[in-house]
C-alpha positions in Angstrom: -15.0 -23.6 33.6 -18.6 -23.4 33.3 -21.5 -24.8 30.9 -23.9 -23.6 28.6 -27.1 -25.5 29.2 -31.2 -25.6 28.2 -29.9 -24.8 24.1 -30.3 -25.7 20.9 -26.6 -26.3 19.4 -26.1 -25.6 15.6 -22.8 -27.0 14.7 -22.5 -25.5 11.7 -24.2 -28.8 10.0 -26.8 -30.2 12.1 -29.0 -28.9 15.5 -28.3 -30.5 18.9 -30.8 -30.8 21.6 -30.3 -32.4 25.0 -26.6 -31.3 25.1 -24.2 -28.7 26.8 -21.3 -26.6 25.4 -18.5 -26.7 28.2 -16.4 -23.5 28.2 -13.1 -23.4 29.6 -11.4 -20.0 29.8 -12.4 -18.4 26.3 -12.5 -21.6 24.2 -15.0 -24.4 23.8 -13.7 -27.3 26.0 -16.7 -29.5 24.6 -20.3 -30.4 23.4 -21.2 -33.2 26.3 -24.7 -35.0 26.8 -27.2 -33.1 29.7 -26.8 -36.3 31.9 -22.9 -36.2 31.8 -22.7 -32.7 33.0 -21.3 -32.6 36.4 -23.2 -31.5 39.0 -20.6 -29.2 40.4 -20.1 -27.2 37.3 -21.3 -23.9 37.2 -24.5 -23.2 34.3 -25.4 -20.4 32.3 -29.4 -21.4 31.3 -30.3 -20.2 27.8 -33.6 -20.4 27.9 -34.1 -22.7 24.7 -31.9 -20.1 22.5 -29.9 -21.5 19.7 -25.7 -21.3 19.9 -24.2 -20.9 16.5 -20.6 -20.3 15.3 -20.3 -17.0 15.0 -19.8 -15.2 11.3 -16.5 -14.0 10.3 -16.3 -11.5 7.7 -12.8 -10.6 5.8 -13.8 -7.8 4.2 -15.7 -4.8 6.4 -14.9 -1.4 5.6 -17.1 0.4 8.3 -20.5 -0.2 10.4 -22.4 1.5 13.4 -22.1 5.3 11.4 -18.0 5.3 10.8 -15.8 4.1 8.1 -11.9 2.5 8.7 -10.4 4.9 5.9 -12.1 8.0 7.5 -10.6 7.5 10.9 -8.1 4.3 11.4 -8.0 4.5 15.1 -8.7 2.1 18.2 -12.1 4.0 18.8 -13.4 3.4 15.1 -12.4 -0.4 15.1 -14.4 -0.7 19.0 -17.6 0.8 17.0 -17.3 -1.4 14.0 -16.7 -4.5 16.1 -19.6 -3.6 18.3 -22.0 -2.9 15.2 -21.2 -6.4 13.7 -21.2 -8.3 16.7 -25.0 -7.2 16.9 -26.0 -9.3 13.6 -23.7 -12.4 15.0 -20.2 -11.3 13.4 -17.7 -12.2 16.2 -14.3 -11.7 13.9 -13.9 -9.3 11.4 -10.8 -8.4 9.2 -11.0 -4.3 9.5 -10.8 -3.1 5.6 -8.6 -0.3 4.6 -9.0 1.0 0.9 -6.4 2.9 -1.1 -5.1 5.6 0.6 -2.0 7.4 1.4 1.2 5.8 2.9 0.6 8.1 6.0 -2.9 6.5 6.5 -2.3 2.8 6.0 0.4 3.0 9.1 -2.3 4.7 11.4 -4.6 1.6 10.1 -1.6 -0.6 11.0 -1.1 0.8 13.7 -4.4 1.1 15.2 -5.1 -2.5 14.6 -1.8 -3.5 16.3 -2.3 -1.9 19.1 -6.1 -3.5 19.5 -4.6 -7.0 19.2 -1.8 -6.1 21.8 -4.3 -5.0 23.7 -6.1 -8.3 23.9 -9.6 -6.8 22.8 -11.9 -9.2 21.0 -13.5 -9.1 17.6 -11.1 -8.8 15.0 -8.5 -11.1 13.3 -6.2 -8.5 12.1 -6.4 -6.0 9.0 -7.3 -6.3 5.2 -5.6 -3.9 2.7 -7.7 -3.5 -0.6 -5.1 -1.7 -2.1 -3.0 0.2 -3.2 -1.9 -2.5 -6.1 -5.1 -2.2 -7.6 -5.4 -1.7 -11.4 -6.0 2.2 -12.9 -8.4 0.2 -15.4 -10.8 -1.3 -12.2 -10.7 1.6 -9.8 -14.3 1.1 -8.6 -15.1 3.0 -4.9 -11.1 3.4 -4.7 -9.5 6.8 -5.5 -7.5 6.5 -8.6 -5.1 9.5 -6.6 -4.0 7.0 -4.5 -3.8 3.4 -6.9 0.6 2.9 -7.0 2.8 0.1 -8.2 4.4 -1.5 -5.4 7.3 -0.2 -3.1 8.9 -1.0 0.1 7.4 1.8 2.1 4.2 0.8 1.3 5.1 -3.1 1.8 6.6 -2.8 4.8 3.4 -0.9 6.7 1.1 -3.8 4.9 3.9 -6.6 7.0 4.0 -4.3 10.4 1.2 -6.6 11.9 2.8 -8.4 15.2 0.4 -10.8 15.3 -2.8 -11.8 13.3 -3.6 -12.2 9.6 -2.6 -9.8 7.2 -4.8 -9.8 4.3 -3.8 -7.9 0.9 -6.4 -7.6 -2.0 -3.9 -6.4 -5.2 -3.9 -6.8 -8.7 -1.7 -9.6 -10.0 -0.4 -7.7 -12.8 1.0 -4.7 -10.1 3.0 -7.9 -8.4 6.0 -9.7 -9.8 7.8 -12.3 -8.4 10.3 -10.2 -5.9 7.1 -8.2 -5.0 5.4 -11.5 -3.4 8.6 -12.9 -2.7 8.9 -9.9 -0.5 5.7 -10.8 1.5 6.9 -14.0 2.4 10.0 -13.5 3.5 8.5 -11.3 6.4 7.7 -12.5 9.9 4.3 -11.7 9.2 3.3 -13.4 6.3 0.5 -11.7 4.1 -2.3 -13.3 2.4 -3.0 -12.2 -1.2 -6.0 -12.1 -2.4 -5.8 -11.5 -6.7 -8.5 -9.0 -7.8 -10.0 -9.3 -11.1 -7.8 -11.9 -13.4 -9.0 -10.6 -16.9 -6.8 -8.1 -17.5 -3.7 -10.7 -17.4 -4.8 -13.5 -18.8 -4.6 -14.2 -22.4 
């Protein structure tokens, strides 16, 4: 245990001065007053810096010169995590666009093996895709856009652990389909892409 002293604490809401962040292991154990900190404790000074809660962003398909599609591997996700920890990102969903079968289960895979692993910096994986709509292909290879199947489900619910983030069109998803994702032991988060081509 140890304490974070001589800051400025944003909690998200308002700044704290005079006060200490008390860390215990890798979590925050509390936010105490300067003249309750024990004198036994050991401090980290700051130098009047300002603590904030670090970003999280769901959606990052690259950063520091490589891209998550181009090369799903451990080293790719280390160099992306590094490159957004540097603007004050501390979790980040690595994004994986419409591909191949083949490449979403090295994504997969890669990220599993990073959170078995214990490494910091990431929350688990984001599929944008495949169940996109042919209609709104934007930056996503039309080659690639499918209607769902099982091979393809069953790589997006391979995470052990973590959140499992799914960006599809609503009108490539029936009821089985989601019914499908929740029945796994790794429950996926869907995230509906543009409504206006269902909606009356």
């Amino acid at each position: 245990m140890y304490a974070l002293t001589n800051c400025t604490i944003f909690t998200g809401k308002k700044f704290l001065k005079k006060k200490s962040v008390i860390i215990n292991g890798n979590k925050i154990d509390s936010i105490i007053s300067n003249r309750e900190l024990p004198s036994t404790i050991k401090t980290i000074d700051l130098k009047k810096r300002t603590i904030a809660p670090g970003f999280i962003d769901i959606q990052v398909n690259g950063g520091g010169g490589v891209l998550f599609n181009d090369k799903p591997s451990i080293l790719t996700i280390k160099k992306i995590v590094k490159a957004h920890q540097s603007f004050g990102t501390t979790n980040i969903l690595p994004t994986f666009i419409t591909d191949s079968s083949d490449k979403m289960l090295m994504a997969a895979s890669a990220v599993n093996e990073y959170l078995e692993s214990n490494m910091l910096g990431i929350l688990g994986i984001h599929f944008e895709g495949p169940f996109l709509s042919q209609k709104k292909v934007g930056a996503h290879n039309i080659e690639f856009i499918r209607d769902f199947n099982d091979t393809d489900a069953r790589i997006i619910c391979s995470l052990k652990r973590g959140i499992t983030l799914l960006t599809a069109a609503p009108e490539k998803l029936e009821y089985d389909s989601i019914s499908f994702f929740k029945k796994t032991n790794s429950p996926v988060q869907i995230l509906f892409s543009d409504l206006s081509d269902v909606m009356t």
